[in-house]
C-alpha positions in Angstrom: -11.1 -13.8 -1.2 -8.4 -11.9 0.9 -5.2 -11.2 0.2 -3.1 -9.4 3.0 0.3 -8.4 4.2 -0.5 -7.2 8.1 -0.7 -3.7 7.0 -2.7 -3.7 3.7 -5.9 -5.8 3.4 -8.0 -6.8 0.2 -11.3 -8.0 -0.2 -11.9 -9.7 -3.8 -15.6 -10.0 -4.4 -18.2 -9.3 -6.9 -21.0 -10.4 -9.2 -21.7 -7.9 -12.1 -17.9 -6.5 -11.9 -15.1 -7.1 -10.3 -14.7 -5.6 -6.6 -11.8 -5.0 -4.3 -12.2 -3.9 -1.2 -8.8 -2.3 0.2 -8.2 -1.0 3.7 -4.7 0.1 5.9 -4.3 -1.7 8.9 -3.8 1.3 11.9 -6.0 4.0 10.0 -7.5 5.1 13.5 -9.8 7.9 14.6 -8.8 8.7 18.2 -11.0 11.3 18.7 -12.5 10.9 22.6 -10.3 8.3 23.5 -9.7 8.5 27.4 -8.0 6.9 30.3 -10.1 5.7 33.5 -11.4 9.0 34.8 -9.8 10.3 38.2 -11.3 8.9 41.0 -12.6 5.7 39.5 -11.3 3.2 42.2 -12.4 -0.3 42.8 -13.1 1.1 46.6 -15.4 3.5 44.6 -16.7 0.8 42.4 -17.5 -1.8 44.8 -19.2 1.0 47.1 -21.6 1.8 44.2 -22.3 -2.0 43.5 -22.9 -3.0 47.1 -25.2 0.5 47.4 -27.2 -0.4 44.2 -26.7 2.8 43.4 -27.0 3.2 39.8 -26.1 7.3 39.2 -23.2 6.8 41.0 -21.6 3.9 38.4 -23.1 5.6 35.7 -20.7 8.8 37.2 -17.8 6.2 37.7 -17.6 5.3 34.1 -19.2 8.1 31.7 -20.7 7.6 29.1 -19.9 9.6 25.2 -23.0 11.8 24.2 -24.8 10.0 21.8 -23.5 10.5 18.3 -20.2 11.5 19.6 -17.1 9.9 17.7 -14.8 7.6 19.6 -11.8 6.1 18.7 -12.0 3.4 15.9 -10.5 2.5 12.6 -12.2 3.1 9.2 -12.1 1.3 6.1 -10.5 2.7 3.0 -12.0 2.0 -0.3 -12.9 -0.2 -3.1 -11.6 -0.4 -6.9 -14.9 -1.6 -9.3 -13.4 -2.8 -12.5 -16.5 -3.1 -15.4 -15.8 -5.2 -18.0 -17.1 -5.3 -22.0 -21.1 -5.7 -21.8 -21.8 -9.6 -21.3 -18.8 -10.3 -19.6 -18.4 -10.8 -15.5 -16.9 -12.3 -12.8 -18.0 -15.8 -12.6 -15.8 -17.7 -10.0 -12.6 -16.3 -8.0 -9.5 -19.1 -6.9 -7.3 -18.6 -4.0 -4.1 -20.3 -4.1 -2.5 -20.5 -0.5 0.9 -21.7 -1.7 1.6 -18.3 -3.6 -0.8 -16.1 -2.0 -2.6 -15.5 -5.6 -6.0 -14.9 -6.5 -7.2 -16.4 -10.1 -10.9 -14.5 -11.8 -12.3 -16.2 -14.1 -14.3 -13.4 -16.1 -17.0 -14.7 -19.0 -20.0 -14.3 -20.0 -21.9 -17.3 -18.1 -20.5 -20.5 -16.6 -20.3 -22.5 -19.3 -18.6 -20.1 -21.4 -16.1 -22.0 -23.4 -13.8 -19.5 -23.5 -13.1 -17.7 -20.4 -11.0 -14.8 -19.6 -8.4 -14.7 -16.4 -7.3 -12.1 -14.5 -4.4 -12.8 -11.3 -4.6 -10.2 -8.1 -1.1 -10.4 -5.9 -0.1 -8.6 -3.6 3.7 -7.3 -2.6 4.8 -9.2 0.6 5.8 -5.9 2.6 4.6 -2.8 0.9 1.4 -1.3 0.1 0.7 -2.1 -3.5 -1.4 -5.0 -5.1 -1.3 -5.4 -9.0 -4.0 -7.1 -11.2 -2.4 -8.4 -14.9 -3.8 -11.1 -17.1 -5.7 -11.6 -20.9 -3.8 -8.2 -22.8 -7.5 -7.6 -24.5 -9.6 -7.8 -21.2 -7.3 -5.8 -19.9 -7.1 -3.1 -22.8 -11.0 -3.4 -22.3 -11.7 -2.5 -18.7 -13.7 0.1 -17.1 -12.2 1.3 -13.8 -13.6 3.1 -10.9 -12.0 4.5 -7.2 -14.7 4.7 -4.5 -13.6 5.9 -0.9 -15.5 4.0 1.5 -16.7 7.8 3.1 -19.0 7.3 -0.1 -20.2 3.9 0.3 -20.7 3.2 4.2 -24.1 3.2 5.3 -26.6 6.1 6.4 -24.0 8.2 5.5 -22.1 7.0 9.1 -18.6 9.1 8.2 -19.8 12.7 7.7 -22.1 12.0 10.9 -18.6 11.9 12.7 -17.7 15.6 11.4 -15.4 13.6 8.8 -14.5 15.8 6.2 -14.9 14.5 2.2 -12.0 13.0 0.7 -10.1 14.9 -1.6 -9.7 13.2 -5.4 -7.8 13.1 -8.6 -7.5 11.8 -11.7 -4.0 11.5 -13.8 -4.2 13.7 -16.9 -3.6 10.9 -18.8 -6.8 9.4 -17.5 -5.2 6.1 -16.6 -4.8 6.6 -12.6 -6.2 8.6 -9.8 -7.2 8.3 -5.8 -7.9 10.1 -3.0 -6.7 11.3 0.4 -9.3 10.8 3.2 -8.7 12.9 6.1 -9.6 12.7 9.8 -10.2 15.6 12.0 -7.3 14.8 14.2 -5.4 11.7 12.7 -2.8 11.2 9.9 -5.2 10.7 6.7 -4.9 7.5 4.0 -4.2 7.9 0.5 -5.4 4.9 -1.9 -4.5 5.1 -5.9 -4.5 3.0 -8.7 -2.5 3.5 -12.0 -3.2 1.4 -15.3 0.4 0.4 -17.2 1.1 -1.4 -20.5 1.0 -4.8 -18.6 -1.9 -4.6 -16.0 -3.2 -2.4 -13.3 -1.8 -1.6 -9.7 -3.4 -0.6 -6.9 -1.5 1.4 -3.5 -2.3 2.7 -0.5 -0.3 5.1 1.8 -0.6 6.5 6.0 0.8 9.3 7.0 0.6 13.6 6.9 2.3 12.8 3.1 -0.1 10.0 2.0 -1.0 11.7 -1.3 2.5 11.9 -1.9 3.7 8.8 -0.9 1.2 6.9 -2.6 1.8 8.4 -6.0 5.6 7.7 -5.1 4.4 4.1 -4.2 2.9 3.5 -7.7 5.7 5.3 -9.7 8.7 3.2 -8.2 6.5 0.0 -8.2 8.9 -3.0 -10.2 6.3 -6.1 -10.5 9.2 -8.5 -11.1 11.2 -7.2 -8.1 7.8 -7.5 -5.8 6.8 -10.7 -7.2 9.9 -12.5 -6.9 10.1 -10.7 -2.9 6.7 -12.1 -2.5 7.3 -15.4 -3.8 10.4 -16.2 -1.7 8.5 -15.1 1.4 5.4 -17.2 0.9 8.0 -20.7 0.2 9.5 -19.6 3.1 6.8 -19.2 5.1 5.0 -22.7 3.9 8.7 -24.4 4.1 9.2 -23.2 8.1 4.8 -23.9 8.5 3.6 -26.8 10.7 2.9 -29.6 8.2 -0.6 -31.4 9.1 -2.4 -33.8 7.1 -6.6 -34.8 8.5 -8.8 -37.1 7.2 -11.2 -35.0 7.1 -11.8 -32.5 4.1 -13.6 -29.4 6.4 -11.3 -29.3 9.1 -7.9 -29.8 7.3 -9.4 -26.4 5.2 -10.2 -24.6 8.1 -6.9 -25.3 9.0 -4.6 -24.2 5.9 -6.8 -21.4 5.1 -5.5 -20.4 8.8 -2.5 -20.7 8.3 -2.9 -18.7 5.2 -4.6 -15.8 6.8 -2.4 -15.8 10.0 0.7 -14.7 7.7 -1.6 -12.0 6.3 -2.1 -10.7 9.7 0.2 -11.1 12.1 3.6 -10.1 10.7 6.6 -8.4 12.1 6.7 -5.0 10.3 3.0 -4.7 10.9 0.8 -2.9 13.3 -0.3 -5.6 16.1 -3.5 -7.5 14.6 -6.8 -6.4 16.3 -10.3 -7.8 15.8 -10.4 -7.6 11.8 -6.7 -7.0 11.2 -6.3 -5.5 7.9 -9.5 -6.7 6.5 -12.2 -4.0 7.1 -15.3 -3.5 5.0 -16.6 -0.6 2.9 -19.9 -0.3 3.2 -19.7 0.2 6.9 -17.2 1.3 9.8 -16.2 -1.7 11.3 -18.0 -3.0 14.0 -16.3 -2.6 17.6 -14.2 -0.4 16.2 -11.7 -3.4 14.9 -10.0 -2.2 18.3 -8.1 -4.7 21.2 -9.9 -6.6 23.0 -8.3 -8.6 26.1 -11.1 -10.1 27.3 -10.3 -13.2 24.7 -10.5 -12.0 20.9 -6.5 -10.7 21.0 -5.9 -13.8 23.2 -7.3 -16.0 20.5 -5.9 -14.4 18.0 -2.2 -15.0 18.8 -2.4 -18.1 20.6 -2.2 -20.6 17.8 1.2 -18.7 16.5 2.7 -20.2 19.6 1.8 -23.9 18.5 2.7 -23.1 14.9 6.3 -21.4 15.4 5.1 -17.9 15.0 6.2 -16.4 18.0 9.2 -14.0 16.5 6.3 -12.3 14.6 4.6 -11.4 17.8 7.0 -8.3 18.1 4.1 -5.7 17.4 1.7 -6.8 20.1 5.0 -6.8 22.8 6.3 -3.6 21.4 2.7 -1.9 21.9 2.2 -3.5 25.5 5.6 -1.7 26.5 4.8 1.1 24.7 1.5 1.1 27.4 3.3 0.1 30.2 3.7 3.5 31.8 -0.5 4.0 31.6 -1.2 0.4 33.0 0.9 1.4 35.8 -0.3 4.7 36.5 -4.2 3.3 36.1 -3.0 0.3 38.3 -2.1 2.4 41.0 -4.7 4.8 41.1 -8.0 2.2 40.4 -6.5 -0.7 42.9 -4.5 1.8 45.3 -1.2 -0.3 44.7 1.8 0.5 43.6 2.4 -2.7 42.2 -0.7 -3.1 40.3 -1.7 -3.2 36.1 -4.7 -2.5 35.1 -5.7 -3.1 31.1 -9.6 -2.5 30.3 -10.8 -4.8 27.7 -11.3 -2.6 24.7 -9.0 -0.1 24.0 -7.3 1.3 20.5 -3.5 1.7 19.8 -2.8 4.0 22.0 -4.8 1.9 25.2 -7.3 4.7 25.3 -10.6 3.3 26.8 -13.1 2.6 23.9 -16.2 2.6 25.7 -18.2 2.8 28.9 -18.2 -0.8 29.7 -17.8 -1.0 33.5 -17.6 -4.6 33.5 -15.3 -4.9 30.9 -13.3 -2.4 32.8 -13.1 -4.1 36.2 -12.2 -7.3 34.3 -8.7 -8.1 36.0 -8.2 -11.3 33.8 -7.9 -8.9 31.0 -4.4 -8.2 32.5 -3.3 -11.4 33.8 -4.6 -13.3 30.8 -2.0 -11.0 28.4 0.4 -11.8 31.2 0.2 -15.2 30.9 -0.1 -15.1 26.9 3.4 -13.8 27.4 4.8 -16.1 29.7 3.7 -18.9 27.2 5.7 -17.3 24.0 8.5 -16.6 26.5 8.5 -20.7 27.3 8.0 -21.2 23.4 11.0 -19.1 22.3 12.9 -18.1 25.4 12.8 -14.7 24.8 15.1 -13.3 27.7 13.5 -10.0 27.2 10.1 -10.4 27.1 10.5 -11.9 30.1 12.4 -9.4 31.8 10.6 -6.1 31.0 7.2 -7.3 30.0 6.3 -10.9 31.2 7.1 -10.2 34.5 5.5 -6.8 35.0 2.6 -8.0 33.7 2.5 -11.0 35.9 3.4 -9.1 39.0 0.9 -6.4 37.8 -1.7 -8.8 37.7 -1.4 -10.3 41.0 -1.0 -7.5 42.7 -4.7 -6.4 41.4 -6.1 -9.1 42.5 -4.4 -8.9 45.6 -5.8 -5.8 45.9 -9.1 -6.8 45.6 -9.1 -9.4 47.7 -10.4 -9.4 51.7 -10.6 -12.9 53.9 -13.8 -14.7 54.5 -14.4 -17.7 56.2 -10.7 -18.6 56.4 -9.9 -18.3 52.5 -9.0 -15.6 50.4 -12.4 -14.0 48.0 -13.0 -11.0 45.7 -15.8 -9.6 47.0 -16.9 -7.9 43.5 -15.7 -9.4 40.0 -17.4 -10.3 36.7 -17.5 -13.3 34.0 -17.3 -11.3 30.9 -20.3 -10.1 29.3 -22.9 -12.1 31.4 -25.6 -10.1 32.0 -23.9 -7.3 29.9 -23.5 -3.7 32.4 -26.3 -4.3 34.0 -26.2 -3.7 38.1 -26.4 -7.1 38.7 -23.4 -8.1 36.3 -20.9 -9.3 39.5 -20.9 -11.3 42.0 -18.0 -12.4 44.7 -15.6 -15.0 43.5 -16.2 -15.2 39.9 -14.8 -18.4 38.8 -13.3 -17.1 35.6 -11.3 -14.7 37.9 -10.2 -17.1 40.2 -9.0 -19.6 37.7 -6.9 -16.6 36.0 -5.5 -15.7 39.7 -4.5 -19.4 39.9 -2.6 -19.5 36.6 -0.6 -16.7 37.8 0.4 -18.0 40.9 1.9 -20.6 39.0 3.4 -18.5 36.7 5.2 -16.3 39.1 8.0 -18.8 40.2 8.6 -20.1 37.1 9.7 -16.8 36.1 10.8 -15.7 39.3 13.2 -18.6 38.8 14.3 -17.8 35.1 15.2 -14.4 36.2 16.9 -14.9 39.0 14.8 -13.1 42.1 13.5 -14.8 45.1 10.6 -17.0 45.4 7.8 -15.2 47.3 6.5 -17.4 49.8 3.4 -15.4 50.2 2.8 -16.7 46.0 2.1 -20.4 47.7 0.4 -19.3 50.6 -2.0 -17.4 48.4 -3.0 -20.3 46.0 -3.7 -22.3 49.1 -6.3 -20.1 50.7 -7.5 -19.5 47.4 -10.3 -21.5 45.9 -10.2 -23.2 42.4 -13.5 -22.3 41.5 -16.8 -21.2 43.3 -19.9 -23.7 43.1 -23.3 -23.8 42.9 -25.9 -26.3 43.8 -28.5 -27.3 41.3 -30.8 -29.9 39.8 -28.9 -31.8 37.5 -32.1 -31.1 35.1 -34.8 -29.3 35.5 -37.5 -32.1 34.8 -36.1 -34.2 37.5 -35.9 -31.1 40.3 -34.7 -33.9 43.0 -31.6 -34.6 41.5 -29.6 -31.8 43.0 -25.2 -31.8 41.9 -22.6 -29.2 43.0 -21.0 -27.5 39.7 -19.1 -24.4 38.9 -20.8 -21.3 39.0 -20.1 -18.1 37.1 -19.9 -16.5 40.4 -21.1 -17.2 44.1 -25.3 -18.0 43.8 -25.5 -17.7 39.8 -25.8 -20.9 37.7 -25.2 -20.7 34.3 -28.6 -20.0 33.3 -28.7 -19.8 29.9 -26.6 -20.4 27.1 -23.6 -17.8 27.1 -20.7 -17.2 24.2 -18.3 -16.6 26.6 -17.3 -20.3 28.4 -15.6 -18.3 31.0 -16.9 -20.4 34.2 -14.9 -23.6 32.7 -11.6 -21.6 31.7 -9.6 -23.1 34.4 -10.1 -26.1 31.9 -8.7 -23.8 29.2 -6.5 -21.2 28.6 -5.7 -21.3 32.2 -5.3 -25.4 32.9 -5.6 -24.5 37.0 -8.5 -27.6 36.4 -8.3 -31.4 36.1 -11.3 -32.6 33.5 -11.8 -35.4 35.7 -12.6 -34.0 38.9 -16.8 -34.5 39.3 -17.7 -31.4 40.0 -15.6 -30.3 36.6 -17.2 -33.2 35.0 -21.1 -32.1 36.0 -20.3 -28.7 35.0 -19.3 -29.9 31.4 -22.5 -31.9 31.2 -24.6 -29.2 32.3 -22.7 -26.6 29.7 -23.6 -29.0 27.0 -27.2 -29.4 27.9 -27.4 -25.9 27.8 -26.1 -25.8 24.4 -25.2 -23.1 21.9 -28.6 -20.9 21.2 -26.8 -17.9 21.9 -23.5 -18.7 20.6 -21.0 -16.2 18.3 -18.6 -17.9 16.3 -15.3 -17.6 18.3 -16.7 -19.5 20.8 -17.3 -22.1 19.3 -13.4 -23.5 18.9 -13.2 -22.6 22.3 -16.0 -25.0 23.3 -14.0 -27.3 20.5 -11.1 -26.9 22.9 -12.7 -27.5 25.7 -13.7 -30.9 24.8 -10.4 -31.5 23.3 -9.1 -31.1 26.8 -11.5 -33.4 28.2 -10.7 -36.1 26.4 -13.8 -35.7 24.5 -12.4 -35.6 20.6 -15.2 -36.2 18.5 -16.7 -34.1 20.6 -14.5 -31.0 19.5 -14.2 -32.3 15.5 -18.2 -32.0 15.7 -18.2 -28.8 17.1 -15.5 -27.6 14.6 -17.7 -28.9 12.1 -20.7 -27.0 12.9 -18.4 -23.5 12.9 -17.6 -24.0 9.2 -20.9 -25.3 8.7 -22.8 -22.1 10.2 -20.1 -19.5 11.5 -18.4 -19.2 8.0 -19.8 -17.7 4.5 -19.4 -18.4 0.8 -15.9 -16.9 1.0 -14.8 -18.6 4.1 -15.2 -15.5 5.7 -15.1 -16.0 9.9 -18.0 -14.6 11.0 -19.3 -13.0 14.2 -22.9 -14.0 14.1 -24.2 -17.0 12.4 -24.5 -16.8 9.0 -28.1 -18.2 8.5 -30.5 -18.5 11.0 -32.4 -21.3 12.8 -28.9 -22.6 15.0 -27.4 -19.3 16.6 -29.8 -16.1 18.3 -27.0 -14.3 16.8 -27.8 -13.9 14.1 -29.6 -11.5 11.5 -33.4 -10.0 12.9 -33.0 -12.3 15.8 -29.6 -10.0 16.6 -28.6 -6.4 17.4 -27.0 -6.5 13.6 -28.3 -7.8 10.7 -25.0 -6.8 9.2 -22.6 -9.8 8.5 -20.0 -9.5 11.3 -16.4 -10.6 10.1 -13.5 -11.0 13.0 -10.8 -13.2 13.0 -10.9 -14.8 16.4 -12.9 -17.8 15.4 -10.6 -18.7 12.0 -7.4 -18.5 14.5 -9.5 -20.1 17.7 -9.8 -23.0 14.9 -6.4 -23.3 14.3 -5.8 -23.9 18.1 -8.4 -26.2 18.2 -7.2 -28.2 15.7 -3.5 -28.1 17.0 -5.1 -29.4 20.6 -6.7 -32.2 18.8 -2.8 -33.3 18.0 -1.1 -32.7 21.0 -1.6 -31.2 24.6 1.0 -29.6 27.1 -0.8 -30.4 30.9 1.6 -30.0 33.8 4.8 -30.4 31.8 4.3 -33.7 29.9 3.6 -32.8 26.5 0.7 -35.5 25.2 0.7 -36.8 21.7 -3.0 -37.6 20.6 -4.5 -37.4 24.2 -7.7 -38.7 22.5 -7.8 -40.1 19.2 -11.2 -38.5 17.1 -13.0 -42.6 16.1 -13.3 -41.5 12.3 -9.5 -40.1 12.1 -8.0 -43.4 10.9 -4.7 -42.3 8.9 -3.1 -38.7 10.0 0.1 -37.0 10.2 1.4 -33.9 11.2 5.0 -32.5 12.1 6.2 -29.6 13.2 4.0 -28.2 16.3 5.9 -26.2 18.9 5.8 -26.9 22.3 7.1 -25.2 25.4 11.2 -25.5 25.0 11.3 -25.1 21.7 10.3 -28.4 21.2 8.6 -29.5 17.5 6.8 -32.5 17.4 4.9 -34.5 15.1 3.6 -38.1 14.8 2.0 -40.3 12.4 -1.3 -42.9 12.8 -2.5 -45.4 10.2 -5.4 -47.4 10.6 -6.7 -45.8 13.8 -3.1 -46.4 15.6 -0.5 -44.1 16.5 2.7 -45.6 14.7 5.3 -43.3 15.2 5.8 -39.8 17.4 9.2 -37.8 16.4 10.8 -35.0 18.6 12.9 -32.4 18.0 14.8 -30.2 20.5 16.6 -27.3 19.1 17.6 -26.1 22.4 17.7 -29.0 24.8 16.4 -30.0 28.0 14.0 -32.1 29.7 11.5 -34.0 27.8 8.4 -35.4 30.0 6.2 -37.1 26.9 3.3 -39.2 27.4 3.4 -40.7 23.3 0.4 -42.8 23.3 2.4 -45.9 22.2 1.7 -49.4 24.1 5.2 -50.4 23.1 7.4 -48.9 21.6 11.6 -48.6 20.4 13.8 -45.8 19.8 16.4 -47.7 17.5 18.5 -48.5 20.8 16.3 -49.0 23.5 12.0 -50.5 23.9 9.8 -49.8 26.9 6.1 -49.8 27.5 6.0 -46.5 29.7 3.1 -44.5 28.7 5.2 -41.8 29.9 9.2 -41.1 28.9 11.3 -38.8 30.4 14.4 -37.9 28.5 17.0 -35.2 28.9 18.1 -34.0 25.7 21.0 -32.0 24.2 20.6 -28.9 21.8 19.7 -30.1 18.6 19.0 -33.7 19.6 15.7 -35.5 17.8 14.4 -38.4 19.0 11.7 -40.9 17.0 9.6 -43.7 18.9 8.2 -46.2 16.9 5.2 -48.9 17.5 6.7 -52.0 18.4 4.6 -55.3 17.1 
């Protein structure tokens, strides 16, 4: 069960006693971090590629010694509470509404008369507290354990990490520890039992030990809890409001909602792979770092749907904080002034995780974050963020790919780029005209005047002209199957000559479908693409991409389709504690997964819990091409629904309602005005003054205008 604030994270777990796990959101190790070495250039790049020549990449992009630390976070460490002999955890309740956690503690499960302890958490500070039955309490055992103790093989001290340093209160009833790093600010974690229950801190900084004992001291419970309780009704009060049919999926989507407020908040660092949530027993896997390559991407995108955008702040504020080093690598790897370049893994402070040469030539990384931001600028019209950091990035991007770019045959190609992770970092991991890249190109071509406009500059001609000579995607020819050789189709490729030839996680040839919409669903070579992506099916699948491929039906009309898919994710992607999970969490549907893997650790990220939400939220209502579409496809079992409350582009909130398989009534709201292009999903319908039949309205509303179309008989 988690409980989480953005910068504290708790695990609640446990069969003999009662476990939480608790970690600090930004506790990094930055030893080894770097920036693309000098003289890494995509001249450079592409030379070595073309030349096969092997030494010469492996020079380009260096690899760490082996056993050499690089930057990534580290967990904290876990409070065991042992209760009276006989007695133990039996069954742990999360309630959403009020972000608590209720243990029932007995001796079995049909003990008549168990025990209850509740776990909360303060809404902005660093301390948890644990109260309940006065005599369990008075009872309890209670142990600190820094996870430098409990991860695996003994994985911290092989990084030259020193010990933590410990304590214990004279008085017996407290203690922690301070666990330092060999170059970063160490964490402090402490607990401290009192006459009504036990709390539980955790402090960053060159003072932790300090602040932390300061933390518990000043702690008020009724102060927190009554903070904490006016947040959470705030937050549910302002929350989308959606009501399925369906028992899985309307889960997966409040237990979203819950664990987006417990990771993306405004006083907290920018959410990475785990967030706040990282184990004990091991250091978290890919370092919990950034990743722009989709799993940040995923993360955030659902906030825009769910009016969640003003708590984006972190992520914006660390992008400008980088803008200076995305610059200076832009101009030295692309030889442009103009150009950004972000690599796809990188830690707070955008130093380079890995060796990943793919990863690192990976130019959607850039524009996809650019257009990430020109979507939450169109959400909340944030003059700003489009000023000093949607635009940049934009610009940035293009210019990049510009860069790259040389004619051929009359049209515009990049004669080396990647689909991410294909083929891994192999030598043969490119090709020329990746479609992935070309769709993301695309998207920012039609970005630029939009914001170009909004600020005030000059349309660049040369934007147009570009998308023209540009193609949408790059094709392959194939048999349709491979039993019937003779039936040959034309579908996208991942690059020029490569098929998708197995089943792949990342559905990056068909992204022009989604995130970038550069890609009408109907066209047939989009259509026989689909087809063959689906006969390939998910053998080697990881969990987030599994609402992506949810998404991608959504957006082709296909809705039972994407509530199927959903399905399966909870069904195999998700463990006993709803947990979102990497790899599979049994085997026999996913290669990923346990011996049959690289890990036969349980993997937990929180791409594919938020990838849900956005899945879910596509299901309701779509933006294509400016017309914002309410129930593009209706899922055949969904016969009574409602939701209210989605954002749209404008600053628009919609909802609708459907009974008996119909859609009844669609409501708008328009805080800030402007023109509404709505295709409603209504044969006939009235707005209390006038009727129609258009499928599609257009209305130009003023600044706090709502508008409600009903069914007509």
């Amino acid at each position: 069960m988690p409980l989480g604030n953005g910068v504290q994270g708790l695990l609640i777990w446990g069969d003999s006693s009662l476990l939480l796990t608790v970690a600090r959101a930004g506790f990094w190790d930055h030893r080894n971090g770097h920036d693309i070495p000098a003289g890494t250039t995509f001249a450079a790049v592409r030379r070595a590629l073309e030349a096969e020549d092997d030494q010469t990449l492996a020079a380009l992009f260096p690899k760490r010694a082996a056993g050499a630390a690089f930057p990534q976070q580290m967990g904290g460490g876990r409070l065991e509470i042992t209760f009276t002999p006989g007695l133990r955890p039996i069954s742990a309740t999360l309630d959403p509404a009020s972000a608590e956690v209720f243990v029932s503690i007995a001796r079995h499960e049909d003990d008549p008369a168990p025990r209850r302890l509740r776990i909360r958490q303060a809404a902005a500070d660093e301390v948890c507290w644990i109260d309940g039955d006065d005599d369990l309490l008075a009872s309890l055992r209670i142990r600190l354990h820094a996870a430098f103790h409990l991860v695996r093989d003994q994985a911290m001290a092989a990084l030259a990490i020193a010990p933590p340093e410990a304590w214990e209160d004279p008085d017996g009833c407290g203690g922690g520890f301070v666990q330092t790093l060999p170059a970063d600010v160490p964490l402090a974690i402490a607990w401290k039992r009192t006459s009504t229950g036990i709390r539980l801190a955790s402090a960053l900084g060159t003072d932790a030990a300090q602040v932390v004992r300061s933390r518990l001291g000043a702690f008020d419970a009724g102060l927190a809890d009554a903070a904490r309780l006016a947040f959470w009704a705030r937050y549910w009060a302002e929350a989308a409001r959606v009501t399925l049919p369906d028992p899985a999926l309307q889960e997966a989507f409040d237990l979203g909602l819950y664990r987006q407020a417990g990771l993306i908040r405004r006083h907290a660092p920018a959410a990475t792979l785990q967030g706040p949530w990282m184990e004990d027993t091991t250091i978290p896997p890919w370092s919990n770092d950034y990743h722009f390559n989709i799993n940040v991407q995923m993360i955030y995108q659902p906030g825009l749907r769910l009016g969640r955008a003003q708590h984006f702040q972190p992520l914006w504020d660390l992008l400008r904080g980088w803008m200076p080093g995305l610059r200076a690598a832009g101009q030295a790897f692309f030889n442009d002034p103009d150009a950004l370049l972000l690599p796809h893994a990188v830690d707070d402070r955008c130093q380079v995780v890995g060796a990943f040469w793919t990863g690192m030539i990976d130019h959607a990384c850039t524009g996809w974050m650019g257009l990430l931001a020109f979507e939450t600028w169109r959400h909340d019209g944030d003059a700003r963020l489009l000023a000093d950091l949607v635009w940049p990035l934009l610009t940035g991007a293009h210019a990049g790919y510009r860069a790259m770019a040389e004619e051929r045959d009359g049209r515009l190609s990049l004669p080396v780029s990647v689909s991410p992770e294909f083929k891994g970092a192999r030598m043969d991991a490119w090709g020329r005209d990746a479609s992935f890249q070309l769709a993301c190109w695309h998207a920012v071509l039609r970005a630029l005047p939009v914001a170009a406009a909004a600020l005030g500059r000059p349309v660049d001609p040369q934007w147009a002209a570009t998308a023209a000579r540009l193609p949408a995607f790059t094709t392959v020819r194939a048999s349709r199957q491979r039993d019937y050789p003779e039936k040959q189709v034309e579908r996208i490729a991942l690059w020029e000559g490569m098929d998708l030839i197995e089943s792949h996680r990342h559905h990056s040839h068909l992204a022009g479908i989604w995130p970038f919409q550069t890609l009408d669903p109907a066209d047939p070579v989009v259509r026989e693409s689909l087809w063959h992506w689906t006969r390939t099916g998910p053998g080697a699948w990881s969990g987030w991409c599994v609402p992506w491929a949810a998404i991608l039906n959504a957006r082709a009309g296909k809705a039972d389709g994407a509530v199927a898919w959903l399905r399966w994710w909870k069904d195999v992607f998700t463990n006993t504690g709803h947990g979102t999970l990497h790899d599979a969490d049994f085997p026999g549907h996913s290669t990923l997964c346990g011996d049959t893997h690289i890990s036969k650790e349980e993997i937990f990220q929180l791409d594919a819990g938020m990838g849900a939400l956005s899945a879910i939220c596509e299901l309701l209502v779509q933006e294509r091409d400016g017309v914002i579409h309410v129930l593009p496809a209706l899922p055949a079992r969904w016969r009574s629904l409602r939701f209210d409350g989605l954002h749209l582009p404008g600053g628009v909130r919609v909802g609708a309602i459907v009974q008996l398989h119909r859609v009844i009534e669609v409501h708008i709201e328009s805080p800030r005005g402007g023109l509404l292009r709505l295709a409603h999903g209504l044969p006939a319908w009235h707005d209390g003054t006038t009727a129609g039949t258009d499928p599609v309205i257009e209305r130009e509303l003023a600044p706090g205008q709502t508008l409600v179309l009903r069914r007509a008989n």
